[in-house]
C-alpha positions in Angstrom: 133.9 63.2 48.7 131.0 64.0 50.7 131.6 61.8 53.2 135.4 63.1 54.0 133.7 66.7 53.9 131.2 66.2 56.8 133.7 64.2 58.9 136.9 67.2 58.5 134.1 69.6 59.3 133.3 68.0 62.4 136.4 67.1 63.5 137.3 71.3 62.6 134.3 71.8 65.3 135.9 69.9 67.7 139.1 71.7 67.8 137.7 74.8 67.7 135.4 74.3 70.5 138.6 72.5 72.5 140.1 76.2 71.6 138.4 78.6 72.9 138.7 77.0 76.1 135.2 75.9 77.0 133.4 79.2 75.8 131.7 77.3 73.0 129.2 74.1 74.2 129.3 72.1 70.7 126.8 69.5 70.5 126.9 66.9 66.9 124.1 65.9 65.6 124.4 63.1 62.5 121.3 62.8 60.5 121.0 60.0 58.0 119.5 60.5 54.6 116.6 63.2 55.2 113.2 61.9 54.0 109.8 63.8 54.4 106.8 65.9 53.1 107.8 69.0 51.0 106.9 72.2 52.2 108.2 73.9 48.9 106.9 71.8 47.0 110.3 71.3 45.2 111.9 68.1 44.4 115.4 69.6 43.7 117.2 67.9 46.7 119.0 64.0 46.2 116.6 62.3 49.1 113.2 64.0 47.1 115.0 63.2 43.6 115.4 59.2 44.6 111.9 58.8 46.6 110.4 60.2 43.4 113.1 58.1 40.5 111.6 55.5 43.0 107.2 55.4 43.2 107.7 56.7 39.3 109.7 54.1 38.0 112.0 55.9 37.2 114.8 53.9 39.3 114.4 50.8 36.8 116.7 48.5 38.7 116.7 48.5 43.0 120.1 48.0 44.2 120.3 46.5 47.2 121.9 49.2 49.3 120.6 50.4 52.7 121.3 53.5 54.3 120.2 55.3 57.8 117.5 57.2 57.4 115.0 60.1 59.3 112.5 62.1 59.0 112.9 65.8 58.5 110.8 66.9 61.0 112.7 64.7 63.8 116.0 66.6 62.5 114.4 69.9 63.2 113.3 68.5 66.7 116.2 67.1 67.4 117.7 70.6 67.0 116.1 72.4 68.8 116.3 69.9 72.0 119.9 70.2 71.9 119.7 74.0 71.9 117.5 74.4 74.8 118.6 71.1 76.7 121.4 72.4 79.1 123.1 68.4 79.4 122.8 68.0 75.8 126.6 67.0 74.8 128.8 65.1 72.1 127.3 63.5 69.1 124.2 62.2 68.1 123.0 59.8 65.8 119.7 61.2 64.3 118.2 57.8 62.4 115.2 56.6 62.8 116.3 53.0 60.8 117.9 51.9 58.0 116.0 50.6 54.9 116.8 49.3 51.4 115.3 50.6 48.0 113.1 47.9 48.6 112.1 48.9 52.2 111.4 52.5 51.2 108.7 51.5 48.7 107.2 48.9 50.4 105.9 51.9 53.0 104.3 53.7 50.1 103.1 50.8 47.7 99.3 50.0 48.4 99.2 53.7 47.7 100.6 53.3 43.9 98.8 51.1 40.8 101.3 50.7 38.6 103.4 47.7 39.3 106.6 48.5 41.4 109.6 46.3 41.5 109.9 43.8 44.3 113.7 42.5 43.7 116.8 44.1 44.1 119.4 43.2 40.7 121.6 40.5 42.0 125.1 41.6 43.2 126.8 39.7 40.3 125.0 41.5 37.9 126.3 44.5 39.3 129.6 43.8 39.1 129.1 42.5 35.2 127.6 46.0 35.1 130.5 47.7 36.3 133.2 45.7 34.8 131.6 45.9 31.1 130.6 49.7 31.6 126.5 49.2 30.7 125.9 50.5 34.6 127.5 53.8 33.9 129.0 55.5 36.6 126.0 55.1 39.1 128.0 52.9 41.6 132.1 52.7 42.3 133.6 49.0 43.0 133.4 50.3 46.4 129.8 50.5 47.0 129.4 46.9 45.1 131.6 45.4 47.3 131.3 46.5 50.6 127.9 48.1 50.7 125.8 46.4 48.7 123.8 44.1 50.7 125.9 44.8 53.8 123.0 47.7 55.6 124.9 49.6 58.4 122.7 49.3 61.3 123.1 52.8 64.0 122.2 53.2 67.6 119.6 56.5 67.8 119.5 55.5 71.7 121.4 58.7 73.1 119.3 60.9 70.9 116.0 59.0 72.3 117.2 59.2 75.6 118.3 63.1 75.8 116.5 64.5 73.1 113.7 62.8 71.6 111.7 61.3 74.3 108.7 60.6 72.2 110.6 58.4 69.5 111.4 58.6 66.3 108.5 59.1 63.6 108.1 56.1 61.9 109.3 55.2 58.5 106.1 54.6 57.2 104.9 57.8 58.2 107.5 59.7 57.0 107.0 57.7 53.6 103.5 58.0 53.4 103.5 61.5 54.2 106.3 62.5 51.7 104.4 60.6 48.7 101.2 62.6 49.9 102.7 66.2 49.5 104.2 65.1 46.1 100.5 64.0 45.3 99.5 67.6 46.2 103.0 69.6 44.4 102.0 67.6 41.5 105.6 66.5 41.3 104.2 62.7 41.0 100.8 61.9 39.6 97.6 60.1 41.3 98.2 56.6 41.4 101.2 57.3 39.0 
């Protein structure tokens, strides 16, 4: 799947770069799940479509699954430092931390008055979800055994170091921020 995809093309990079003999300077950067404002003022993209299924209510049940996360605008910095930084060189990790469901709307919920849910569905319910068909197709035995509740915690500590000086931008921020411009797109209402 996705996953597989990202890794072959990177490892393709790599042997291509190792090719041409040191003529190409190939840097990696490894973003987690992008979060952050809209400047389209689109929701069309999976990190937009959660955050929203998410402060709408739309995400009934909260799965306990964590993933790495950063803001968009720290990808597009971390970019560019690697293009005009000279001893910029391997991979990066490009997270700024790794929060649940849970996590994610405790940034934004003194913002929303409807009531939000505070507790992830319990991991044995999942798998009576799985195993009698009512949850669908949403999550593979996979992801219910070895991910939920088990958050994968990265280092961003090169990236800080050779690229990103001033830190990551804050969860919270990015959060608050992204909640704000889908106040303004109109693609969640006031309060909702």
């Amino acid at each position: 799947g996705y996953s597989l995809s990202k890794t072959l093309a990177e490892k393709t990079a790599w042997e291509y770069a190792k090719k041409t003999g040191g003529k190409w300077d190939l840097v990696a950067i490894q973003p987690g799940v992008v979060y952050g404002p809209s400047l389209s003022g689109r929701e069309d993209g999976m990190s937009m479509t959660l955050f929203k299924n998410l402060v709408t209510g739309h995400q009934t049940g909260m799965v306990d699954l964590a993933w790495g996360m950063v803001d968009v605008r720290d990808v597009a910095s971390v970019h560019v430092a690697a293009l005009v930084n000279p001893q910029a060189q391997g991979r990066y990790i490009c997270t700024s931390a790794t929060l649940s469901f849970q996590q994610i709307l405790d940034t934004v919920r003194g913002r929303i008055t409807r009531k939000l849910p505070r507790f992830a569905v319990p991991k044995v319910l999942l798998w009576v979800g799985y195993y009698t068909g009512m949850a669908g197709k949403a999550l593979a035995w996979e992801d219910i055994a070895y991910n939920v509740g088990n958050p994968v915690v990265f280092s961003n500590e090169k990236a800080r170091k050779d690229l990103l000086l001033e830190g990551f931008i804050a969860p919270e921020k990015t959060f608050g921020d992204m909640y704000e411009s889908f106040l303004k797109a109109g693609i969640v209402p006031e309060g909702n």
